[in-house]
py3Dmol code that shows the C-alpha trace and the ligand (Angstrom):
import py3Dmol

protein = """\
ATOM      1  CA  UNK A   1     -11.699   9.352   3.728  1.00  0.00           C
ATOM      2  CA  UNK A   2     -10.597   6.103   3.690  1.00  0.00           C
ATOM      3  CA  UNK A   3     -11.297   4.776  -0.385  1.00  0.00           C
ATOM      4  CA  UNK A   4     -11.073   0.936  -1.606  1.00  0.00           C
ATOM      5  CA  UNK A   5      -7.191   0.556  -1.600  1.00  0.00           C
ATOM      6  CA  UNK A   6      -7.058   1.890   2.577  1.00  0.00           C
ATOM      7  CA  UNK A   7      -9.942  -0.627   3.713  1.00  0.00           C
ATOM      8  CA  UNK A   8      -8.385  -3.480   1.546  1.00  0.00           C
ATOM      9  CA  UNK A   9      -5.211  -3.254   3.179  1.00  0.00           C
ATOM     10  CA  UNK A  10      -6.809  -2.744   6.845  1.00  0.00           C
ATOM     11  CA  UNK A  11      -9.336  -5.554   5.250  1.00  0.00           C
ATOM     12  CA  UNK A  12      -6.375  -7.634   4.801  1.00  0.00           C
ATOM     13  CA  UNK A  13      -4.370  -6.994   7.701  1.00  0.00           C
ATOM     14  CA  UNK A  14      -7.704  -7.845   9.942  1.00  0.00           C
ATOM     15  CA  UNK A  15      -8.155 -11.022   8.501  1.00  0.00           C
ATOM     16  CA  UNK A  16      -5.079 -11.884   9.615  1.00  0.00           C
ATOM     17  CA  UNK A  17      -5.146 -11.395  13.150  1.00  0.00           C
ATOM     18  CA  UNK A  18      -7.914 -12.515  13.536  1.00  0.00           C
ATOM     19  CA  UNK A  19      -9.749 -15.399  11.164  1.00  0.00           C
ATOM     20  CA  UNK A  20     -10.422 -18.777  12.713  1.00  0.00           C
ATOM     21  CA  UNK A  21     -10.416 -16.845  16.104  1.00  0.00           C
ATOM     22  CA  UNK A  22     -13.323 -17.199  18.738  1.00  0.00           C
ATOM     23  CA  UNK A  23     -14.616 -13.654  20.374  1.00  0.00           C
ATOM     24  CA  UNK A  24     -14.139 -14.189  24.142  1.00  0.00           C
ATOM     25  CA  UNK A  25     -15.161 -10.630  25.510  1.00  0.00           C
ATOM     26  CA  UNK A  26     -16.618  -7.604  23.988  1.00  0.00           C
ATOM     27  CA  UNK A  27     -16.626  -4.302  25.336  1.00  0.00           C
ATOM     28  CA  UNK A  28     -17.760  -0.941  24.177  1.00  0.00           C
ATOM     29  CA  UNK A  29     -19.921   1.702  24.384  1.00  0.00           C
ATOM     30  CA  UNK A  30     -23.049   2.942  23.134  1.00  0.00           C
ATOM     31  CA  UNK A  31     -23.314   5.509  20.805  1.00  0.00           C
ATOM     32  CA  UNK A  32     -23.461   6.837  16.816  1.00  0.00           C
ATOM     33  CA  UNK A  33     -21.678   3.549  15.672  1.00  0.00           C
ATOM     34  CA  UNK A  34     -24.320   1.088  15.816  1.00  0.00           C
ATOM     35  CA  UNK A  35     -27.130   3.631  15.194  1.00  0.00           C
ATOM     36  CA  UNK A  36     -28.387   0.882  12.494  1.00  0.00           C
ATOM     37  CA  UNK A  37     -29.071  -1.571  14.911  1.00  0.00           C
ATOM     38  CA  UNK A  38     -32.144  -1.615  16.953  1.00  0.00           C
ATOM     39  CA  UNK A  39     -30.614  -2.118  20.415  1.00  0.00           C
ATOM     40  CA  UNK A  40     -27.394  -0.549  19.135  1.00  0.00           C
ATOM     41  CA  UNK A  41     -24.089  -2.184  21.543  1.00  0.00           C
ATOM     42  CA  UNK A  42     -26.462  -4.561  22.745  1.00  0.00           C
ATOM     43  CA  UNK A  43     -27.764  -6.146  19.520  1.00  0.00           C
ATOM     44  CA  UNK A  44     -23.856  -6.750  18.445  1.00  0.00           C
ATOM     45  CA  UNK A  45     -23.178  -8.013  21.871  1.00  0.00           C
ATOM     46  CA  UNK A  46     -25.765 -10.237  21.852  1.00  0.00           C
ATOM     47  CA  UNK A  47     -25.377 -12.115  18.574  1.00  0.00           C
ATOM     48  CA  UNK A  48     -21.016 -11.916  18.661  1.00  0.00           C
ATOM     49  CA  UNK A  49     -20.772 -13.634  22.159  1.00  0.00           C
ATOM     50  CA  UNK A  50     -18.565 -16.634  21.821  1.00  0.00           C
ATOM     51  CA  UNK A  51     -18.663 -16.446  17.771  1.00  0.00           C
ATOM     52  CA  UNK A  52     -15.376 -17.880  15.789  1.00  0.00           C
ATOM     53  CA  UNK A  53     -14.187 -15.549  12.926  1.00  0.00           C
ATOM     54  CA  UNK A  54     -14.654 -16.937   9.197  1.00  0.00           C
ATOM     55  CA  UNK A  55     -12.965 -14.161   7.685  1.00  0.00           C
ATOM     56  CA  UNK A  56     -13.250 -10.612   6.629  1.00  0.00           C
ATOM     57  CA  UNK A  57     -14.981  -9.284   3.062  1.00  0.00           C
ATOM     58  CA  UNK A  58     -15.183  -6.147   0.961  1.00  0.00           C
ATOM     59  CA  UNK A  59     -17.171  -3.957  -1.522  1.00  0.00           C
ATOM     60  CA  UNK A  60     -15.653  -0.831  -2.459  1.00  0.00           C
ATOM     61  CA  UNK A  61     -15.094   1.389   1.025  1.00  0.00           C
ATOM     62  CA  UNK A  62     -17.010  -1.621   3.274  1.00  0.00           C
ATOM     63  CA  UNK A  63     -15.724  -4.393   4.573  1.00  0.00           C
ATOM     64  CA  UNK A  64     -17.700  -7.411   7.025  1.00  0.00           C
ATOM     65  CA  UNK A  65     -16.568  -9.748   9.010  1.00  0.00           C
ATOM     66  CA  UNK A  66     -18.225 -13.366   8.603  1.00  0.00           C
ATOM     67  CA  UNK A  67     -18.997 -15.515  11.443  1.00  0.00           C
ATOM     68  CA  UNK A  68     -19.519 -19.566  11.939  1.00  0.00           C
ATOM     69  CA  UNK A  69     -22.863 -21.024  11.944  1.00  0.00           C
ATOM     70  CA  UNK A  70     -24.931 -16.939  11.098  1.00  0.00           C
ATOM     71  CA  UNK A  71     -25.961 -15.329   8.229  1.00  0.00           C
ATOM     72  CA  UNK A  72     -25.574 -12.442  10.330  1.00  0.00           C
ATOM     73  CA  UNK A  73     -22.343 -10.152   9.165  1.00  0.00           C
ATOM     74  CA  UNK A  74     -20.573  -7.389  11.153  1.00  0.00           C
ATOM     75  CA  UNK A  75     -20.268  -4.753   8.400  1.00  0.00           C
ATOM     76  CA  UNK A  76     -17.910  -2.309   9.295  1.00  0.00           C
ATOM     77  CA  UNK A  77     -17.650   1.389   7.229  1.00  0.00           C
ATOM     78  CA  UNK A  78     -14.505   3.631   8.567  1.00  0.00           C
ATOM     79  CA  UNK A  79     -16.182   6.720   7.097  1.00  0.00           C
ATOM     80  CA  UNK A  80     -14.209   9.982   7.003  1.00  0.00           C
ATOM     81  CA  UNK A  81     -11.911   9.070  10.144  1.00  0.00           C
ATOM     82  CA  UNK A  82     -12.089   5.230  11.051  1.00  0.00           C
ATOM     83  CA  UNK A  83      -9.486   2.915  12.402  1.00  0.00           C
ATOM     84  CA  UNK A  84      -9.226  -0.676  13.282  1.00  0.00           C
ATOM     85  CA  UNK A  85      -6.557  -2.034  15.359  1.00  0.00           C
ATOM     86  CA  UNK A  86      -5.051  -4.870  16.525  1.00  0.00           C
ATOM     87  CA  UNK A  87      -3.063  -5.112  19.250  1.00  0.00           C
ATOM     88  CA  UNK A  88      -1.444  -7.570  21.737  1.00  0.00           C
ATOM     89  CA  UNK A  89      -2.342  -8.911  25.348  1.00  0.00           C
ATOM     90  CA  UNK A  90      -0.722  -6.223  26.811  1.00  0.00           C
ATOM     91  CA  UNK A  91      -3.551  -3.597  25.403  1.00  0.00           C
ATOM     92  CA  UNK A  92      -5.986  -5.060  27.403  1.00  0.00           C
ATOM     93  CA  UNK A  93      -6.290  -3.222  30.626  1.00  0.00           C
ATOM     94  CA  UNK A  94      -5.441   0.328  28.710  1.00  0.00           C
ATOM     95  CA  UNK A  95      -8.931   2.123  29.611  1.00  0.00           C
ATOM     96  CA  UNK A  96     -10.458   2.950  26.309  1.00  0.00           C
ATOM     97  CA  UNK A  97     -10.497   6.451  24.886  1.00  0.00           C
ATOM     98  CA  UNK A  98     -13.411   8.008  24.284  1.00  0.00           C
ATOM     99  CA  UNK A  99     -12.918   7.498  20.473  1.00  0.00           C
ATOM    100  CA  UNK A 100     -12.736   3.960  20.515  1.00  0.00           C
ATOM    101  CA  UNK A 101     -16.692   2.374  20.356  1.00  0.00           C
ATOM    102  CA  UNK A 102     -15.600  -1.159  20.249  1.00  0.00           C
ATOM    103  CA  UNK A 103     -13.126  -3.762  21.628  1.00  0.00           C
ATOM    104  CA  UNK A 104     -13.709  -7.834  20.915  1.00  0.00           C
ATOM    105  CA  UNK A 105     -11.120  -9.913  22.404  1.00  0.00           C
ATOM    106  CA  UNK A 106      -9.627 -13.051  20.622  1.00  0.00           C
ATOM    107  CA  UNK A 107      -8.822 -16.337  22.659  1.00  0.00           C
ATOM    108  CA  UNK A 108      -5.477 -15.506  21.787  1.00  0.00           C
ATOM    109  CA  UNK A 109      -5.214 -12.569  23.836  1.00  0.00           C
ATOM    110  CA  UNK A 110      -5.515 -10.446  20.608  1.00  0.00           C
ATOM    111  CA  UNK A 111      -7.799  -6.944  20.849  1.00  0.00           C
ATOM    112  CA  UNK A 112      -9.498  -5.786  17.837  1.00  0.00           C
ATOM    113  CA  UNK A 113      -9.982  -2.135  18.416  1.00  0.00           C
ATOM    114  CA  UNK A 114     -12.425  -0.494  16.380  1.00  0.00           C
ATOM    115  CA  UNK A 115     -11.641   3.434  16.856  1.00  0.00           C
ATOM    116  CA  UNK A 116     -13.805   6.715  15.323  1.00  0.00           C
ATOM    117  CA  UNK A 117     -13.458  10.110  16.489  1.00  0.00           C
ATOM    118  CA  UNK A 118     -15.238  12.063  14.149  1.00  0.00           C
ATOM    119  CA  UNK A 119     -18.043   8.957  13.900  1.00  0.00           C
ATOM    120  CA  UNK A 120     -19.523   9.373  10.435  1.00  0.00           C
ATOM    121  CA  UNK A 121     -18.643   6.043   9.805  1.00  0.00           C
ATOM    122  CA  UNK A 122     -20.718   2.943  11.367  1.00  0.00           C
ATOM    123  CA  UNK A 123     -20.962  -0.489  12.810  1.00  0.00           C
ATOM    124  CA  UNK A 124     -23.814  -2.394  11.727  1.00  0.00           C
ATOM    125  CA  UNK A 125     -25.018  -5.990  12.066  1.00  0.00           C
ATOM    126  CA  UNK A 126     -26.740  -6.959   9.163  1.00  0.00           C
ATOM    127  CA  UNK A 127     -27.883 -10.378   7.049  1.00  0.00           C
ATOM    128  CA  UNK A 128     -26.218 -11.726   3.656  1.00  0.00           C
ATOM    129  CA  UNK A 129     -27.856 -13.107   1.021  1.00  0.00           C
ATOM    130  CA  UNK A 130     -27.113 -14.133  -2.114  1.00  0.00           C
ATOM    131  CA  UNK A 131     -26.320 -10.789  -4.588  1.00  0.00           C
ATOM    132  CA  UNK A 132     -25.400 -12.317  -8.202  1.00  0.00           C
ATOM    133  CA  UNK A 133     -21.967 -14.554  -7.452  1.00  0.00           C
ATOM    134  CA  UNK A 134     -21.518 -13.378  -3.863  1.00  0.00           C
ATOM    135  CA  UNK A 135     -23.401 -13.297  -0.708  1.00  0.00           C
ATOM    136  CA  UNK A 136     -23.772  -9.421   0.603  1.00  0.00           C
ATOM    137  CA  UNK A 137     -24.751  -7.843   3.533  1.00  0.00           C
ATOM    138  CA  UNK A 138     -28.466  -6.589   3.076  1.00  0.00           C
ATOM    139  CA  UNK A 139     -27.311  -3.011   4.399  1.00  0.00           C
ATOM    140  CA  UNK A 140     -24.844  -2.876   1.529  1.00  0.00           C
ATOM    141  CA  UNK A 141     -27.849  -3.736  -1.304  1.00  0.00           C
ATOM    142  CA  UNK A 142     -27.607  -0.192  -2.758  1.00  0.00           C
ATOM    143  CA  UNK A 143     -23.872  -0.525  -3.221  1.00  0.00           C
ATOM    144  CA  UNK A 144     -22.397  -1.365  -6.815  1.00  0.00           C
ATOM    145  CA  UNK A 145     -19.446  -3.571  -7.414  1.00  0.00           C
ATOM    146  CA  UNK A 146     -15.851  -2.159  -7.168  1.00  0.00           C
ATOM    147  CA  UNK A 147     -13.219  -2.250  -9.751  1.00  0.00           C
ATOM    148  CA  UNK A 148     -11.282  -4.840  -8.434  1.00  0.00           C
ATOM    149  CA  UNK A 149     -14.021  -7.417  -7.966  1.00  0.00           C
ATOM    150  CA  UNK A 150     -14.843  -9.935 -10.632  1.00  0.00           C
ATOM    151  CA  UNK A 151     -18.606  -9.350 -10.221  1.00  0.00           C
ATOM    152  CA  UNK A 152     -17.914  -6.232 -11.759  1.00  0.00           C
ATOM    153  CA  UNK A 153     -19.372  -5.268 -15.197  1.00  0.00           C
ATOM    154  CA  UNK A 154     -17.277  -2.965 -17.906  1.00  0.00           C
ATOM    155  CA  UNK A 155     -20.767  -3.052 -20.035  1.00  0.00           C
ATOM    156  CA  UNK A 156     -22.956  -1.901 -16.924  1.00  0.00           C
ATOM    157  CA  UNK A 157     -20.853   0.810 -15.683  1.00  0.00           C
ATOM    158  CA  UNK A 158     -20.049   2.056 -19.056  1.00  0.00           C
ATOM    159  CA  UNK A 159     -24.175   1.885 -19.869  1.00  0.00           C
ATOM    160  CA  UNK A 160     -25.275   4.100 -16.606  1.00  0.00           C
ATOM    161  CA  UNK A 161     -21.886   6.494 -16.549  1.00  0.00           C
ATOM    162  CA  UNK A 162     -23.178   7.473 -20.303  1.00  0.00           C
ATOM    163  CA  UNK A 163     -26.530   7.594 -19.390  1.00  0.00           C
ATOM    164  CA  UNK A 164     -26.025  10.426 -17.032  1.00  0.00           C
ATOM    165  CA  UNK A 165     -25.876  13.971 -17.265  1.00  0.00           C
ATOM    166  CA  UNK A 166     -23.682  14.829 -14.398  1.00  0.00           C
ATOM    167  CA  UNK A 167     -19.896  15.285 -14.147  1.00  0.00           C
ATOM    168  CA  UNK A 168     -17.752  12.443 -15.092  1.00  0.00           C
ATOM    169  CA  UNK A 169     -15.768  12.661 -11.647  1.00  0.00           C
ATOM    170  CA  UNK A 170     -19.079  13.005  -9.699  1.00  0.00           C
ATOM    171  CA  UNK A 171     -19.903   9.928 -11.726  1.00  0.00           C
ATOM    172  CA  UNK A 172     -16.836   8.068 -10.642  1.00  0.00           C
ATOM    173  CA  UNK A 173     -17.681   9.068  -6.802  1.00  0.00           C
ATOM    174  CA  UNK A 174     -21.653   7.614  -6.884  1.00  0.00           C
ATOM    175  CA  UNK A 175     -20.647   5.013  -4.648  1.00  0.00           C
ATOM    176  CA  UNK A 176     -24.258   3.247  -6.964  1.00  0.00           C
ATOM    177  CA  UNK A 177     -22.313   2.966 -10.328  1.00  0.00           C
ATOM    178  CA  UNK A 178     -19.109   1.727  -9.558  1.00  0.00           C
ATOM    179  CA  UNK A 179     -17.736   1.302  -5.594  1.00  0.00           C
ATOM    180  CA  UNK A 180     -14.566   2.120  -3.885  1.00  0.00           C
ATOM    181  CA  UNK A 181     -13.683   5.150  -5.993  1.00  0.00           C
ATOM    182  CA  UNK A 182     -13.410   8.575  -3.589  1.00  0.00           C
ATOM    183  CA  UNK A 183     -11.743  11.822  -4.516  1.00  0.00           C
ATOM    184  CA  UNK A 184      -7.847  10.580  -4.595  1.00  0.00           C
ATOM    185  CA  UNK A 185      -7.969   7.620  -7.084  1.00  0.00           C
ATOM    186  CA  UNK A 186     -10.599   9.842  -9.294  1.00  0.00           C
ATOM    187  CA  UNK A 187      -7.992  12.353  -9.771  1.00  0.00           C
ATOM    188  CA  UNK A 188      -5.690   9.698 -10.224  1.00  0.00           C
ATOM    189  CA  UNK A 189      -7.633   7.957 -12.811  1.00  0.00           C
ATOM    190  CA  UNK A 190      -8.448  10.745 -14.881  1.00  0.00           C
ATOM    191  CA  UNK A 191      -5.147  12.393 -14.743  1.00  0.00           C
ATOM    192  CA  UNK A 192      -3.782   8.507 -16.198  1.00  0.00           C
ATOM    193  CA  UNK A 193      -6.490   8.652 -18.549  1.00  0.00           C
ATOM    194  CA  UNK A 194      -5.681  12.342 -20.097  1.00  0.00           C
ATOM    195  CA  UNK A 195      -9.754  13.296 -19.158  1.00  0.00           C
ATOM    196  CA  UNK A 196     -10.495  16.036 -17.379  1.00  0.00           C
ATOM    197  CA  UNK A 197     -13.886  15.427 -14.444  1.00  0.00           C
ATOM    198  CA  UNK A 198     -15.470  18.280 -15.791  1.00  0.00           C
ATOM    199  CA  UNK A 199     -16.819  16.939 -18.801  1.00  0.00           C
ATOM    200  CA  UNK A 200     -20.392  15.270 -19.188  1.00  0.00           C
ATOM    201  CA  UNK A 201     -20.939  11.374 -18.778  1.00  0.00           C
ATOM    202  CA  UNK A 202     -22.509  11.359 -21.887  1.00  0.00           C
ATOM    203  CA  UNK A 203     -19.674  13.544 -23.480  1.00  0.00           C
ATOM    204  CA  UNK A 204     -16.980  10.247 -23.411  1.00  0.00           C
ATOM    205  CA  UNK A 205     -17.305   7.386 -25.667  1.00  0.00           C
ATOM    206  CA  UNK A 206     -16.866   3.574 -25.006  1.00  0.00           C
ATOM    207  CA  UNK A 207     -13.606   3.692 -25.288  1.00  0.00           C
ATOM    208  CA  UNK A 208     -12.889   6.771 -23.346  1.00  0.00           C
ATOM    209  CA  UNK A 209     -14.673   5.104 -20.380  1.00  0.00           C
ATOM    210  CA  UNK A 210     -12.874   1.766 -20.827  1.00  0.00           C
ATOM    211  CA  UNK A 211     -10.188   3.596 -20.520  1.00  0.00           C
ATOM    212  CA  UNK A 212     -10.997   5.898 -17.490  1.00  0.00           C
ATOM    213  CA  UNK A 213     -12.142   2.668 -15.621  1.00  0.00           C
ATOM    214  CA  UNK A 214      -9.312   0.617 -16.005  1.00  0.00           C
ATOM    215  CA  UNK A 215      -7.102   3.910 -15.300  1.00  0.00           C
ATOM    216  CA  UNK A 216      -9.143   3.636 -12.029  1.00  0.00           C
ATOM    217  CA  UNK A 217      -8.334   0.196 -11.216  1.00  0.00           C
ATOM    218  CA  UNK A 218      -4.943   0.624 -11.425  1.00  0.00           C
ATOM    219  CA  UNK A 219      -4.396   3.448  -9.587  1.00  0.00           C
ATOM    220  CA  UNK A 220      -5.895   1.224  -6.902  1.00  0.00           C
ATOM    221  CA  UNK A 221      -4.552  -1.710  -7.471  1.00  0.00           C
ATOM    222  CA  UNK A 222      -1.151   0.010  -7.256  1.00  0.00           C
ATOM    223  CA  UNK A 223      -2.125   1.372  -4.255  1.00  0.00           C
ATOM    224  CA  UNK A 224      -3.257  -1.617  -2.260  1.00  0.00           C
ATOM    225  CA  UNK A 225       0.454  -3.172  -2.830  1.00  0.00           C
ATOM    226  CA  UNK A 226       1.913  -0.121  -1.210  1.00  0.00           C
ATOM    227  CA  UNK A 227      -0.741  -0.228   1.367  1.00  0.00           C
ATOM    228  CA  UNK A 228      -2.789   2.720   0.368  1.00  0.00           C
ATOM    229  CA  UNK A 229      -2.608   6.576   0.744  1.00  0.00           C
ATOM    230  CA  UNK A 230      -2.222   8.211   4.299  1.00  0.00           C
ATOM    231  CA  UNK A 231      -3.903  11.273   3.504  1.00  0.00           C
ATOM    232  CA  UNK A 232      -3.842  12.315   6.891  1.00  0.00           C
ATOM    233  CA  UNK A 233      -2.528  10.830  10.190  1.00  0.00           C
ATOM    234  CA  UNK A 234      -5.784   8.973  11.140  1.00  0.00           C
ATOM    235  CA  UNK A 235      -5.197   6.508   8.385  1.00  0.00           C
ATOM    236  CA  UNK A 236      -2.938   3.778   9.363  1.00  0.00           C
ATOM    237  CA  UNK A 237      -3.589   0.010   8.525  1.00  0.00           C
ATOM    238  CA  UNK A 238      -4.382  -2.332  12.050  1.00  0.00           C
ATOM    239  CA  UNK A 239      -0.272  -3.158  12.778  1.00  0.00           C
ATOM    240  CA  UNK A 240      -0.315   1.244  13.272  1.00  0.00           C
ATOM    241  CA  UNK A 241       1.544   1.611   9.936  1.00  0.00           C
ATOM    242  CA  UNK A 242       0.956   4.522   7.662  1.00  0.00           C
ATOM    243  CA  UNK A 243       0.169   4.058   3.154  1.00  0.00           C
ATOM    244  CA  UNK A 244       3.008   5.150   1.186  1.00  0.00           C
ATOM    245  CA  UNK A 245       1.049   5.643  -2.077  1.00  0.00           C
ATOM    246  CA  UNK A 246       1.207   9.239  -1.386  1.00  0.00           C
ATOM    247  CA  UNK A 247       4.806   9.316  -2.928  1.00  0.00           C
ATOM    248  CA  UNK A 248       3.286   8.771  -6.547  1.00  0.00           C
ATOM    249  CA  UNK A 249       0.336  10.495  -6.331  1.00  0.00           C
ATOM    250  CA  UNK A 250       0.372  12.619  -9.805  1.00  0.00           C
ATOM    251  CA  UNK A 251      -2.127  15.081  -9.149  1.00  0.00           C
ATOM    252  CA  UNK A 252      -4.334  14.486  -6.024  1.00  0.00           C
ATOM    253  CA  UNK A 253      -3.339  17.321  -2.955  1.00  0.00           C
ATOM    254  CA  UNK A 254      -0.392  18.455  -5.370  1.00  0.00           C
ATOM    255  CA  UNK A 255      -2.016  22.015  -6.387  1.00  0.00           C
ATOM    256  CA  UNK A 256       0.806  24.414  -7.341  1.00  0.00           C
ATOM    257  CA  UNK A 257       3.193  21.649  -7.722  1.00  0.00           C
ATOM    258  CA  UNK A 258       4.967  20.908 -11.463  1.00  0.00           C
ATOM    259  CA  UNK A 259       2.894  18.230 -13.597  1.00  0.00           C
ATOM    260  CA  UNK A 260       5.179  15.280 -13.589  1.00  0.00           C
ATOM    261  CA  UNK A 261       4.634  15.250 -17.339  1.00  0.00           C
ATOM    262  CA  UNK A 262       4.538  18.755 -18.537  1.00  0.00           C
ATOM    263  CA  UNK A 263       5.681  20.492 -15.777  1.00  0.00           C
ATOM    264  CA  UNK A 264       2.733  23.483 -16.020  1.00  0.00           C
ATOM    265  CA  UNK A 265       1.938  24.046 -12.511  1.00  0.00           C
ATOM    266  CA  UNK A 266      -1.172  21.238 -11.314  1.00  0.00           C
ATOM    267  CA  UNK A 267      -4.643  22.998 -10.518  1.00  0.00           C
ATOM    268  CA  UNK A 268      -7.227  22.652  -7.745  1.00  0.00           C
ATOM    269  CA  UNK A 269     -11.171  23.276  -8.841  1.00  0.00           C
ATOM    270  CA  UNK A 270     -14.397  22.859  -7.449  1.00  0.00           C
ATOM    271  CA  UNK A 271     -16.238  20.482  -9.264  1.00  0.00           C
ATOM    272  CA  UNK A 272     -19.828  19.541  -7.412  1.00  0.00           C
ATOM    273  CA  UNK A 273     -18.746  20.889  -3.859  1.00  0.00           C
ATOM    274  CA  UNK A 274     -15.476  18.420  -4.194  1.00  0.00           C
ATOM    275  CA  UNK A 275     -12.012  18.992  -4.798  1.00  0.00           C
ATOM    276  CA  UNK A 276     -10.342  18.330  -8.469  1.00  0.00           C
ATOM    277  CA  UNK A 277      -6.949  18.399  -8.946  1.00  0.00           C
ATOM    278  CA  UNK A 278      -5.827  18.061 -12.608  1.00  0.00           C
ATOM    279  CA  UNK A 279      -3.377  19.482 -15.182  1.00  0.00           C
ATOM    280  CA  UNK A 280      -4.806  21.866 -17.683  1.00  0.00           C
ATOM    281  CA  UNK A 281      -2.565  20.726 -20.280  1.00  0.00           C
ATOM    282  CA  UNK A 282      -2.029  17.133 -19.884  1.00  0.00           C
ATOM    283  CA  UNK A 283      -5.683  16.592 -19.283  1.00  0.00           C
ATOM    284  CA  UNK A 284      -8.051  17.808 -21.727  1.00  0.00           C
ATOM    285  CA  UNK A 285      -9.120  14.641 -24.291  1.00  0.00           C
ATOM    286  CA  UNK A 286     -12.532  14.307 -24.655  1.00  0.00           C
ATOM    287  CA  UNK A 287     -14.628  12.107 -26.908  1.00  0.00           C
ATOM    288  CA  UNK A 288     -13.073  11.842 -29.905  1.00  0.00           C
ATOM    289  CA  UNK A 289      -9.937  13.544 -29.067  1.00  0.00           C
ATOM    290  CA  UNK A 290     -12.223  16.361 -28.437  1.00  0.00           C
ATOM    291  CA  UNK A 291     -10.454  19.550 -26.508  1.00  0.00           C
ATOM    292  CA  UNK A 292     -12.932  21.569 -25.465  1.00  0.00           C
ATOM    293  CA  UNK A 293     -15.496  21.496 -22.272  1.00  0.00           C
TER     294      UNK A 293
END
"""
ligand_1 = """\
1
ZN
Zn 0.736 18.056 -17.387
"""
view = py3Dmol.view(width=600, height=400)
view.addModel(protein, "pdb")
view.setStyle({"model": 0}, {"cartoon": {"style": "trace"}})
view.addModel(ligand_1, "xyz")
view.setStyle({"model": 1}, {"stick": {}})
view.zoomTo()
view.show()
């Protein structure tokens, strides 16, 4: 699944192509995509007629696109196997495939394919308003600020993540406490941060959170300048170009592979029906410098 470092850099390759750019056509078809909207295709179709392109946002794995003159925003979620695309003039008379739900063409001649074929992911038109510092769509409400965004709060996070009696990587994944973290940069992050996901959110200290967090971010933040982790061939940024993150990844998908520390052999658990990758040895500070589970 596509986490915050993948959608930046499609985020950022969209924007673009395609900012300060009027919508001239719009094809599509009907389907699991726009299940949000009431009229589904027709709603977007509707309302993105003839609209110019402001830019393109994000909050943790979502991005929107903002339009000219509506408070309405395109919010756009890639799910497990999303892709946007854009491609040139030539692209236009291909016949869609049946994965791809949405085309709008730019009076440039560019095509903005938006592509899904496993569709857990979704379209969805929704309002902004004003959320603290930034305006948000009202379909991403429930969704906390990311890492990498300077609404985010070290004191908040580190208040609810402590508060809770649940795993600390099952913490890192509540898309409600902190956004934009999925499985690969929580291995990542605790791996940089010596912390195993099995213990408690309660069982780390201030510090030890600090520390996880910002072990978090720049995992990510490494990530975006590489543009992101292809963790399988569906994830490509809109140009068609693959992540190369996946070179440094310490831990995540290496199972049976030498720490790059220690060299003890990296392990693969089940923690909450997810994956955890993580080296026994290099990985088991607590609170406190505590060892033990
Ligand atoms: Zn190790």
């Amino acid at each position: 699944m596509p986490e915050l470092p993948e959608v930046e850099t499609i985020r950022r390759g969209l924007e673009k192509r395609s900012a300060g750019h009027a919508i001239v056509d719009i094809q599509g078809r009907d389907g699991r995509l726009f299940r949000h909207n009431p009229d589904g295709l027709a709603t977007v179709r509707t309302h993105l007629s003839g609209r110019t392109i402001l830019g393109i946002e994000r909050r943790g794995k979502f991005m929107w696109i903002r339009f000219a003159d509506s408070p309405q925003a395109l919010v756009v979620h890639l799910g497990m196997s999303g892709q946007v695309r854009a491609e040139t003039a030539e692209h236009h008379a291909v016949p869609r495939n049946k994965h791809e739900h949405l085309r709008l063409i730019l009076d440039d001649d560019t095509a903005l394919s938006f592509v899904d074929p496993r569709t857990f992911g979704h379209l969805t038109l929704s309002a902004v308003s004003q959320d603290g510092q930034r305006e948000i769509p009202a379909a991403l409400s429930h969704i906390a600020p990311d890492l990498l965004e300077t609404a985010w709060s070290l004191t908040d996070t580190i208040t609810r993540a402590r508060a809770s009696g649940r795993r600390v990587k099952t913490i890192l994944l509540d898309q409600g406490i902190v956004s934009g973290v999925g499985n690969i940069y929580a291995d990542e992050g605790l791996y940089r941060a010596r912390t195993h996901g099995f213990f408690r959110g309660r069982d780390l200290g201030d510090e030890r959170w600090a520390l996880l967090l910002s072990s978090c971010a720049a995992a990510m933040a490494e990530a975006v300048e590489v543009g992101g982790t292809s963790f399988d061939s569906l994830y490509v940024d809109v140009e068609g170009n693959p992540g190369y993150f996946g070179r440094t990844l310490a831990v995540y998908g290496r199972a049976g592979e030498p720490c790059v520390q220690c060299l003890r052999p990296i392990e693969r658990a089940v923690l909450d029906g997810r994956s955890h990758f993580y080296c026994r040895t290099c990985q088991l500070v607590g609170a406190d410098g505590d060892q033990s589970v």
